[in-house]
C-alpha angles and dihedrals in degrees: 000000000000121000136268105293114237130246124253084243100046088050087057093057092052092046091048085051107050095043078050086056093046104045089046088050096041107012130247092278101047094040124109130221079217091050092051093050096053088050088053102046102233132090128277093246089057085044088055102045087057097056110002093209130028091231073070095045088057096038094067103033082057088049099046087046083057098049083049092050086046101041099071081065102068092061095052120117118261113239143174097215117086102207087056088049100046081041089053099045092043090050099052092043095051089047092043082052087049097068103024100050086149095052086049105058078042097065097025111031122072119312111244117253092257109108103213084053093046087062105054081039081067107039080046088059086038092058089047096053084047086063102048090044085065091059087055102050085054087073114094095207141358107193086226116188089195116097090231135116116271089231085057090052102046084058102043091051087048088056092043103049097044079064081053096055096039089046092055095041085053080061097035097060086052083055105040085153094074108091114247087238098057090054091051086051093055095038091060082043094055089040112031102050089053086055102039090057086052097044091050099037098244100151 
């Protein structure tokens, strides 16, 4: 007797999960829309009749890594204090990048050349700076010296400190024998000393 047929739905996952194993062992540009249908056990026409291009397939495996990245969020305490909000983010986002390295360098690393991907490369960075403006305008008052907007802040210290963070997760996976809670620990200390001068005035 053959097994239970799949959904529609739970062919898509494994679909979404094998392309995910073969671009992070080849690469977008080098995978094949064959080789991820052989990951994924079933035929190239299925494949196709799931995401018509790989530019799609990709599309949505980098969309569903940054609803994974954002979810954590939602379920975050609430505080009024800003350093246990920026520790609490940094934490859940550096335990989100422990276990999803390859969602990680998806969302984070170089787009690939293909237009159509480089676009939703760039609204999933774009979701992920929205986030982390929110923590911002949480924020009741940063003593700026610079003559811009606060909205503009905010969004320009979101930018700057996701870099940061990418910046500190590319060293981190050379040093995988640093304990994640000791990188959180240095990132608060990079970012929140710069804006607790700036929260209390202490220029």
């Amino acid at each position: 007797m053959s097994g239970k047929r799949l959904t529609r739905e739970a062919r898509r996952e494994r679909i979404l999960a094998a392309a995910g194993e073969v671009f992070a062992s080849v690469g977008y540009d080098a995978a094949g829309m064959r080789e991820v249908a052989a990951a994924a056990g079933i035929s190239t026409p299925v494949l196709y009749d799931h995401f018509p291009a790989k530019a799609e397939l990709y599309a949505a495996l980098l969309e569903s890594e940054v609803d994974g990245l954002l979810a954590g969020w939602g379920s975050l305490p609430p505080s009024d204090d800003p350093e246990v909000l920026l520790r609490s983010r940094v934490s859940a986002i550096f335990a989100w990048i422990e276990t999803h390295e390859r969602g990680w360098r998806m969302i984070f690393a170089e787009a690939p050349s293909d237009p159509a991907v480089a676009s939703v490369h760039r609204a999933g960075q774009a979701r992920a700076t929205a986030n982390l403006t929110e923590l911002f305008r949480g924020i009741p008052r940063l003593d700026l010296t610079a003559r811009i907007p606060r909205e503009l802040a905010d969004e320009v210290l979101a930018d700057a400190s996701k870099s940061a963070l990418n910046a500190i997760a590319t060293w981190w996976w050379r040093h995988r024998e640093v304990p994640r809670d000791e990188v959180v620990a240095l990132t608060v200390d990079l970012l929140w000393r710069g804006l607790a001068t700036l929260i209390k005035g202490e220029r």
